[in-house]
SETI-40707 format. One record per residue: x, y, z of N, C-alpha, C in turn. Coordinates in steps of 0.2 Angstrom, whole numbers, padded with zeros to 4 digits, always signed. Each point is the difference from the previous one (the first is absolute). Layout:
<recs>
XYZXYZXYZ/...
</recs>
This chain:
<recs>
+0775+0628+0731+0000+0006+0004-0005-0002+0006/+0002+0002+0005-0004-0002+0007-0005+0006+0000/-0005-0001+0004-0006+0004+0001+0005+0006+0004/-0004+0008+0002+0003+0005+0003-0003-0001+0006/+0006-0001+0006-0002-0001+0007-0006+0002+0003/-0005-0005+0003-0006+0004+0004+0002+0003+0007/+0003+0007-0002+0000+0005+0008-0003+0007-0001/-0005+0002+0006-0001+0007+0001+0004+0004+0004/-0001+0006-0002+0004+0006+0001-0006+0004+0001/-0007-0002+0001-0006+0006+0004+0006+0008+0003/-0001+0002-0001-0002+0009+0003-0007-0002+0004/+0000+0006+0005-0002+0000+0004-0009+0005-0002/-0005-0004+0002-0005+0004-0003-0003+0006+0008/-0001+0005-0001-0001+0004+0006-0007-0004+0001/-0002+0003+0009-0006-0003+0000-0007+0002+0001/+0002+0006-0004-0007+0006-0002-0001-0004-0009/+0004-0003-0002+0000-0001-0007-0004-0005+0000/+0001-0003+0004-0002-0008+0002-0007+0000+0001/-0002+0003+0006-0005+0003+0000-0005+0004-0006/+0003+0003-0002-0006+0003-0008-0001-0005-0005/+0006-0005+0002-0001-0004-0008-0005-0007+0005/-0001+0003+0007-0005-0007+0001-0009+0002-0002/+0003+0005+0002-0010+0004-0002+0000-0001-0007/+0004-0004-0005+0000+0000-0005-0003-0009-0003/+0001-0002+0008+0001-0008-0004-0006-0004-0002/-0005+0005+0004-0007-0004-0003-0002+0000-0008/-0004-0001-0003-0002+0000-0007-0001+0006-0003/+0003+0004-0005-0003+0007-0001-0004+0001-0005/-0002-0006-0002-0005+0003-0007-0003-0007-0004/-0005-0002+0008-0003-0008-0006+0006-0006+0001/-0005-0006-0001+0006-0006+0000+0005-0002-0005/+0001+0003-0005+0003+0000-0005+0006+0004-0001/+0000+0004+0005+0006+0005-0004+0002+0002+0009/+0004-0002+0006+0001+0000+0008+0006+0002+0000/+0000+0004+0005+0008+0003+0003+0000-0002+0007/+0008-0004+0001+0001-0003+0007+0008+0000+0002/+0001+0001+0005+0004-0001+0003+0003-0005+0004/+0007-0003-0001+0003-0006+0001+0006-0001+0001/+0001-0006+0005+0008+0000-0001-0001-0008-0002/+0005-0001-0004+0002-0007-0004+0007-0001+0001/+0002-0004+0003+0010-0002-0002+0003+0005+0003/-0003+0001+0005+0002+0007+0005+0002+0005-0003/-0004+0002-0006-0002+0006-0004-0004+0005+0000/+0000+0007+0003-0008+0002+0001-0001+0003-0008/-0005-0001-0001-0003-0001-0006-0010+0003+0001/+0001+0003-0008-0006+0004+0000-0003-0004-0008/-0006-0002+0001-0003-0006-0006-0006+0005-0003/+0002+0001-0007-0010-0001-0005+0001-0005-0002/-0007-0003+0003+0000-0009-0002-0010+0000-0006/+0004+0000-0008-0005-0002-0004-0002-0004-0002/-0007+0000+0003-0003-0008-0003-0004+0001-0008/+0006-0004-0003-0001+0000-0008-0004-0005-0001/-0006-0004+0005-0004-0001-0002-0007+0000-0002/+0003+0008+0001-0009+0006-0001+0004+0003-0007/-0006-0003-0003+0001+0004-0008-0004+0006+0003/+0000+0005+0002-0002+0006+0000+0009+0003+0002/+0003-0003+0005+0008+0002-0001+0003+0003-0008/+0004+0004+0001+0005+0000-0006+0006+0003+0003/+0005-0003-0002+0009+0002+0002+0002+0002-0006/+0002+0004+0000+0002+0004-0008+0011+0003+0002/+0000+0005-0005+0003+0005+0003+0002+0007-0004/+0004+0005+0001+0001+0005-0002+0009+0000-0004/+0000+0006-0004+0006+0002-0001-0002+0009+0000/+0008+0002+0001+0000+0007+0000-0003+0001-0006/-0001+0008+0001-0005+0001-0005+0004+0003-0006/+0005+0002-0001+0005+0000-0005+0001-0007-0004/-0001-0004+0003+0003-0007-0001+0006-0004+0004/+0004-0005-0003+0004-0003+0003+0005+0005-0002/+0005+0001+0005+0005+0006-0001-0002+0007+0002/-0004-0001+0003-0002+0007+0004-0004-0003+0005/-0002+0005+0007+0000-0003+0007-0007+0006+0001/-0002-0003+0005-0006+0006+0002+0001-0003+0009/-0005+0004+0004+0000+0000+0007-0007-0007+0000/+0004-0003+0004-0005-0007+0004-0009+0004+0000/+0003+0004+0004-0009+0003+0001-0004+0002-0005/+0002+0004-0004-0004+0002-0006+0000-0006-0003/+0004-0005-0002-0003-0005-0005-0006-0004+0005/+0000+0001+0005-0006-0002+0002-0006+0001+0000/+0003+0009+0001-0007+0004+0001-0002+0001-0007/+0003-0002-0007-0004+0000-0005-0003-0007-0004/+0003-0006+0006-0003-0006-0002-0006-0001+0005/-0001+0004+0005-0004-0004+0005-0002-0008+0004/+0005-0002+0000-0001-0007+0002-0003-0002+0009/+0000-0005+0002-0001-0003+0007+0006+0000+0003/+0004-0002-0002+0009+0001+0003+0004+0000-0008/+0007-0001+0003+0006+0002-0005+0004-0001+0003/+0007-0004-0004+0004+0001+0004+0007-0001-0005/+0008+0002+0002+0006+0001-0007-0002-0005-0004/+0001-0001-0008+0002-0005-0003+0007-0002+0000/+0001+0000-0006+0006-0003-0002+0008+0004+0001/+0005-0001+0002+0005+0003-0001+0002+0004-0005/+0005+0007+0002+0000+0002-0008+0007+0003-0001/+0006+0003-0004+0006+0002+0001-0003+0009+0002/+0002+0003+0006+0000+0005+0001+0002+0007-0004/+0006-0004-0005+0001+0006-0005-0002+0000-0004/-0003-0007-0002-0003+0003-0007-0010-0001+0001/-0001-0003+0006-0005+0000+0000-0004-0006-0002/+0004-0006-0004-0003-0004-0004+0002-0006+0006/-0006-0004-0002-0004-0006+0004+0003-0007-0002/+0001-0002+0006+0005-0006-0002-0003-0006-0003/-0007-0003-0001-0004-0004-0003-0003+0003-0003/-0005-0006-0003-0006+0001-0005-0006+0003+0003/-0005+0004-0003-0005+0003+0005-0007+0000-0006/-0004-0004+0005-0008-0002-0006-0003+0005+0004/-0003+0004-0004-0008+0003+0005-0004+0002-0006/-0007-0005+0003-0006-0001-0004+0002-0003-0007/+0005-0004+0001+0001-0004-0006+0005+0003-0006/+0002+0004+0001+0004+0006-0002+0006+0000+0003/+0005-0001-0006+0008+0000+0004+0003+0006-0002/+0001+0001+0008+0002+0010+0001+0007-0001+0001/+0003-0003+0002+0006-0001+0000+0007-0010-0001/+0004+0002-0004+0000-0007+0000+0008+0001+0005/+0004-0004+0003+0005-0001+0003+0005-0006-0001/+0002-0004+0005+0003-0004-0001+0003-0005+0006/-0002+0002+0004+0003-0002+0007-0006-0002+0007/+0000-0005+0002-0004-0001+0004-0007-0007+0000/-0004-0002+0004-0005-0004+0001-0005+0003-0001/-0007+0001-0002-0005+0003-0002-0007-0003+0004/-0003+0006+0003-0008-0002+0002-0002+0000-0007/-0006-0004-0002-0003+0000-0004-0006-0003+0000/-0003+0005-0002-0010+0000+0003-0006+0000-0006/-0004-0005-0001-0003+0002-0005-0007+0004+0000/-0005-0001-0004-0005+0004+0001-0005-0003+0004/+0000-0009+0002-0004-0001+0007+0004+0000+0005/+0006+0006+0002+0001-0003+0006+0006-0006-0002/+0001-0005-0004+0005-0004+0004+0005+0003-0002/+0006-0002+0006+0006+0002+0002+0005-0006-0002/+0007+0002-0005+0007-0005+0000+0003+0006+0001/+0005-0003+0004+0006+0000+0000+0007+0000-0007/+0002+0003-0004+0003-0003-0004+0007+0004-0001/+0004-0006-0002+0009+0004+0001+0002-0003-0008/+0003+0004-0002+0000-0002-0007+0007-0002-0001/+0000-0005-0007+0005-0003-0002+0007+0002+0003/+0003+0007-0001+0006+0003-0001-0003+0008-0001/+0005+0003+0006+0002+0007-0003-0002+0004-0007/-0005+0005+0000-0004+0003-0005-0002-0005-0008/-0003-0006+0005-0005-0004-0005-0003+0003-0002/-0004+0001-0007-0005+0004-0001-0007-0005+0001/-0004+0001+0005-0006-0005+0001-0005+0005-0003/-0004-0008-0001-0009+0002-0001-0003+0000+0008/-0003+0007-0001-0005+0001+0007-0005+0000-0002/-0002-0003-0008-0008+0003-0002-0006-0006+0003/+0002-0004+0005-0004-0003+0004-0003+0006+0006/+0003+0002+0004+0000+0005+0004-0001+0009-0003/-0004+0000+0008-0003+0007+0001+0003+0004+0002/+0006+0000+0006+0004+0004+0003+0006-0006+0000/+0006+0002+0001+0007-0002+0000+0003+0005+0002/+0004-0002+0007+0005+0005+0002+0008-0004+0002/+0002+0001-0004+0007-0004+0000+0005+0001+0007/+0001+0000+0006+0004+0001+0003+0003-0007+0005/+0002+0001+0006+0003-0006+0002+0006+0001+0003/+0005-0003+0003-0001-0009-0002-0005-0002+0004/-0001-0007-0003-0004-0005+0003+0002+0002+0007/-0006-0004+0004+0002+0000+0008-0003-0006+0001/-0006-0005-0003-0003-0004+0002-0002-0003-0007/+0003-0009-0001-0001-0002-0006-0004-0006+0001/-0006+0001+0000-0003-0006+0001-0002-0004+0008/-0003+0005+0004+0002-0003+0006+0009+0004+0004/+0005-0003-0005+0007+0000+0004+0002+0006-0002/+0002+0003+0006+0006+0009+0002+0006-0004-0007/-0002+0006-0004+0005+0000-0007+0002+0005-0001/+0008+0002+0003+0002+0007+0000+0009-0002-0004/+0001+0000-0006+0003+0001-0004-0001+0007-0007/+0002+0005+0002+0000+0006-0004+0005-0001-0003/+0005-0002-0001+0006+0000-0006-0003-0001-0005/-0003-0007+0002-0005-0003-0006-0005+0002-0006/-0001+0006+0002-0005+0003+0000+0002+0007-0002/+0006-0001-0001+0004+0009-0004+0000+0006+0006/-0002-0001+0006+0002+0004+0005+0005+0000+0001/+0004+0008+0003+0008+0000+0002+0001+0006+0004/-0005+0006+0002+0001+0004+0003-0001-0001+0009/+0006+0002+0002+0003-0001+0006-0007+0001+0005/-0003+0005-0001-0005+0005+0003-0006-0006+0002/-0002-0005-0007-0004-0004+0001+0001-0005+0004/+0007-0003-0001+0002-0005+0005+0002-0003+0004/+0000+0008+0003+0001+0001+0006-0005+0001+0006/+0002+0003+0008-0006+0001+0002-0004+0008+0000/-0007-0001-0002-0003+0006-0001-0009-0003+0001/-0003+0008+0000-0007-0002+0002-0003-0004-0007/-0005-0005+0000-0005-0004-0005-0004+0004-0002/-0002-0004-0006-0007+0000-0003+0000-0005-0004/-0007-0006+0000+0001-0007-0002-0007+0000-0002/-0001-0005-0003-0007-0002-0005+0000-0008+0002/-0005-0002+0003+0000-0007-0003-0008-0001+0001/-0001-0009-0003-0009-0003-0001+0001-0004+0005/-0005-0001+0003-0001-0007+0006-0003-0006-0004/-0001-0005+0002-0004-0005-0002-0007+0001-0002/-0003+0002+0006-0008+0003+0000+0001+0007-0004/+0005+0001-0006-0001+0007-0006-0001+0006+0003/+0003+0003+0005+0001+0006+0003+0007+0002-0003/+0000+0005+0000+0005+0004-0003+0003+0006+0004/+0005-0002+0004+0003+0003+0007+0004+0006-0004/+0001+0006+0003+0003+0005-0003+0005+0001+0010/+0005-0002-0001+0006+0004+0006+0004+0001+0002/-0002+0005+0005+0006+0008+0002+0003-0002+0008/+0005+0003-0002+0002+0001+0008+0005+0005+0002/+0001+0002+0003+0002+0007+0000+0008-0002+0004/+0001-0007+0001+0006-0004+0002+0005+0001-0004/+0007-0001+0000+0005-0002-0007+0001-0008+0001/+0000-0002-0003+0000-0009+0002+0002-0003-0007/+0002-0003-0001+0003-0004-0006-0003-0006-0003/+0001+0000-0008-0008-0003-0002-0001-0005+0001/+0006-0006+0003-0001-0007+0006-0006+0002+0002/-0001+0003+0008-0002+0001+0004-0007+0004-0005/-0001+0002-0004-0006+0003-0004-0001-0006-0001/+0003-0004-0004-0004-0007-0003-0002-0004+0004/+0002+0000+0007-0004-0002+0005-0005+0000+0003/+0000+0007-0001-0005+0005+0005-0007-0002-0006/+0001-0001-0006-0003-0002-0006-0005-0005+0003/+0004-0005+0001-0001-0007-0001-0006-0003+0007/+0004+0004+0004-0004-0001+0006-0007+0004+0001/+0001+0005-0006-0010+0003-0001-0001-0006-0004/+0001-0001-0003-0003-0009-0005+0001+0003-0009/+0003+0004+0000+0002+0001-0007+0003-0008-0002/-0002+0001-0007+0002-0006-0004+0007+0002-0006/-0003+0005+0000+0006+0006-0006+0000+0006+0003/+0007+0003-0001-0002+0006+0002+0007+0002-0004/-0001+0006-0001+0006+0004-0002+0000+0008+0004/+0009+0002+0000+0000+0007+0002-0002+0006-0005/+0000+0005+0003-0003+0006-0004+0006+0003+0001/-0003+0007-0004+0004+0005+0003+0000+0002+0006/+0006+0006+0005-0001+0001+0008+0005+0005+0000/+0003+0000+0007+0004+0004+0002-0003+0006+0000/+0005+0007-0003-0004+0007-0003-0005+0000-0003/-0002-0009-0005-0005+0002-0003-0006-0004+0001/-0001-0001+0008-0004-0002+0003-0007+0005+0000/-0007-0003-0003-0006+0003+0000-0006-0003+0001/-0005+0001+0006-0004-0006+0002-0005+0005+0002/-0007+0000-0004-0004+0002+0000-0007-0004+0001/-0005+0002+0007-0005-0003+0000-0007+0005+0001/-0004+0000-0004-0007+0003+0002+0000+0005+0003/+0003+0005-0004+0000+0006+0004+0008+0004+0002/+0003-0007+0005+0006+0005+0002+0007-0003-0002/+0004+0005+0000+0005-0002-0004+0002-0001+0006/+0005-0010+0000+0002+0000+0006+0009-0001+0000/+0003-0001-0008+0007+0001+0001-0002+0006-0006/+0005+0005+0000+0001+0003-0005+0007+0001-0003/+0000-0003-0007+0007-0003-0004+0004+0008+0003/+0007-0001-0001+0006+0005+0002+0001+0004-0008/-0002-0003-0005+0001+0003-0006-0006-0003-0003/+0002+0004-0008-0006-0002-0005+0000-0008-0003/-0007-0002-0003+0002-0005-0002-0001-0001-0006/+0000-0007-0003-0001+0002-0009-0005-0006+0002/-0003-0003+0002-0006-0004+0002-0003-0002+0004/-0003-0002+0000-0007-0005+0007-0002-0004-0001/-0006-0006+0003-0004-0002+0002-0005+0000+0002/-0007+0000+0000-0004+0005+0000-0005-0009+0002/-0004+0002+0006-0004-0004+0003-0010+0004+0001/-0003-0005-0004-0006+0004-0001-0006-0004+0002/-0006+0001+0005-0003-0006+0002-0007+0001-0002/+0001+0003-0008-0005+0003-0001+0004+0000-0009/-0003-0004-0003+0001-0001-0008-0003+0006-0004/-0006+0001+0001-0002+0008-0004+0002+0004+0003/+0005+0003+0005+0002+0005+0000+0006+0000-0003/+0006-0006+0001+0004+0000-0004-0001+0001-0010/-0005-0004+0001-0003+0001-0010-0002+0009-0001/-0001+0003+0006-0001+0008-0001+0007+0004+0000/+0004-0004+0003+0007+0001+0000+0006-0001-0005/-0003-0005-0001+0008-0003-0004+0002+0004-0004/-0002+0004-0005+0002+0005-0006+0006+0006+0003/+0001-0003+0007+0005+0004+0002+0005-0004+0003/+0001-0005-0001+0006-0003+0003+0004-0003-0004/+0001+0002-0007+0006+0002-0003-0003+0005-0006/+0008+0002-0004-0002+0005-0004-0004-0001-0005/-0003+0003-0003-0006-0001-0007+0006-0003-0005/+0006+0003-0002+0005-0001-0005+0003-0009+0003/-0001-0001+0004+0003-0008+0001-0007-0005-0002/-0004+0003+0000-0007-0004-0002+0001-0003-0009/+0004+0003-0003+0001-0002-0007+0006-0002-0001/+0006+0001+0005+0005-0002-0001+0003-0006+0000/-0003-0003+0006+0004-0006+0001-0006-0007+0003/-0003+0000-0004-0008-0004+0002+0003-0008+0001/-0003-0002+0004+0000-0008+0001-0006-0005-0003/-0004+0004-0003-0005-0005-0001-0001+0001-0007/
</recs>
């Protein structure tokens, strides 16, 4: 199977947009946790770029508060995690709500799935990348602190790696062209969270990857259920509910004062990884 064409299809960014997301580009909260604005691959592109290596850092994330299978509004799961940024996680089926991958948070599997490449983060900070054997493998995450299973791949080792068949993707919406949200680690351990408000095709996203210096990167969820939160202002707000996030914190005690909310008490006994 041949890689999915590198071409953009940018929509046009107004240029008052342009403008507010530049007063943004400087650093908003300390060196470790920065909001910037860029274009890559002829992509205009909005970056939280975390430097995972400041152990005071923590990447986490949330689920709705019903659990998997029930959705809540992007902002509220924020406003009841308090993080530094946030932004969608994982894909999920709209009708029924459930999330297409496995989902670790604080060690704790809140959700399992079966389709997808997976962030996975331990408790100092290091970052893999991992795509598992076949379609709904039942993996051990009890290495890791947070796992958020979504994807496809877009960047595998250095090289633009866009094969989603492979990988149990098949919905038209994804493969086509539509706005991004992507994850990837650079060499120097930064962890790039990025958005663009463009529709472009995941070619062209795994470019736009590679060309920040991603070494791995996979796609998130987007589209309507694009949500990108920084220190304060919500700058995309998702078109619908979600059933989870990603949750950016540049401040590990305030996440440790948090976490007891980022999934439900009843999932704490049910499905434990460790």
């Amino acid at each position: 199977m041949l890689p999915l064409p590198i071409r953009t299809f940018c929509s046009c960014i107004s240029a008052s947009a342009l403008l507010s997301l530049s007063a943004l580009a400087s650093p908003s909260h300390g060196r470790s946790v920065t909001l910037s604005r860029t274009t890559s691959a002829g992509t205009p592109l909005i970056v939280i770029n975390v430097d995972m290596n400041d152990p005071n850092v923590k990447v986490s994330g949330i689920v709705a508060q019903g659990g998997c299978g029930s959705s809540e509004k992007f902002g509220d799961m924020v406003s009841r995690s308090h993080p530094t940024a946030a932004v969608t996680g994982t894909f999920f089926s709209p009708g029924s709500n459930i999330p297409i991958g496995d989902i670790v948070v604080d060690g704790r599997l809140a959700h399992r799935g079966g389709v997808g490449t997976a962030l996975c983060i331990t408790e100092d900070n290091q970052c893999d990348f991992v795509t598992p054997p076949h379609r709904y493998a039942r993996m051990d995450w009890s290495q890791y602190d947070f796992v958020c299973t979504s994807g496809p791949r877009l960047i595998n080792d250095t090289l633009p790696y866009v094969y989603p068949h492979q990988e149990g993707f098949r919905d038209a919406h994804l493969l086509g062209s539509a706005t991004r949200l992507a994850v990837g680690i650079t060499s120097g351990h930064h962890l790039l969270f990025v958005s663009t408000r463009c529709k472009v095709q995941l070619g062209q996203m795994a470019r736009a990857m590679k060309k920040l210096g991603c070494v791995d990167a996979i796609a998130l969820d987007a589209g309507s259920s694009l949500g990108f939160y920084n220190n304060g202002s919500m700058l995309i707000q998702p078109g619908r509910r979600l059933t989870n996030a990603i949750l950016i914190y540049d401040d590990k005690d305030r996440y440790e004062r948090f976490k007891a909310r980022l999934i439900p008490p009843r999932l704490d006994l049910a499905s434990t990884t460790r």
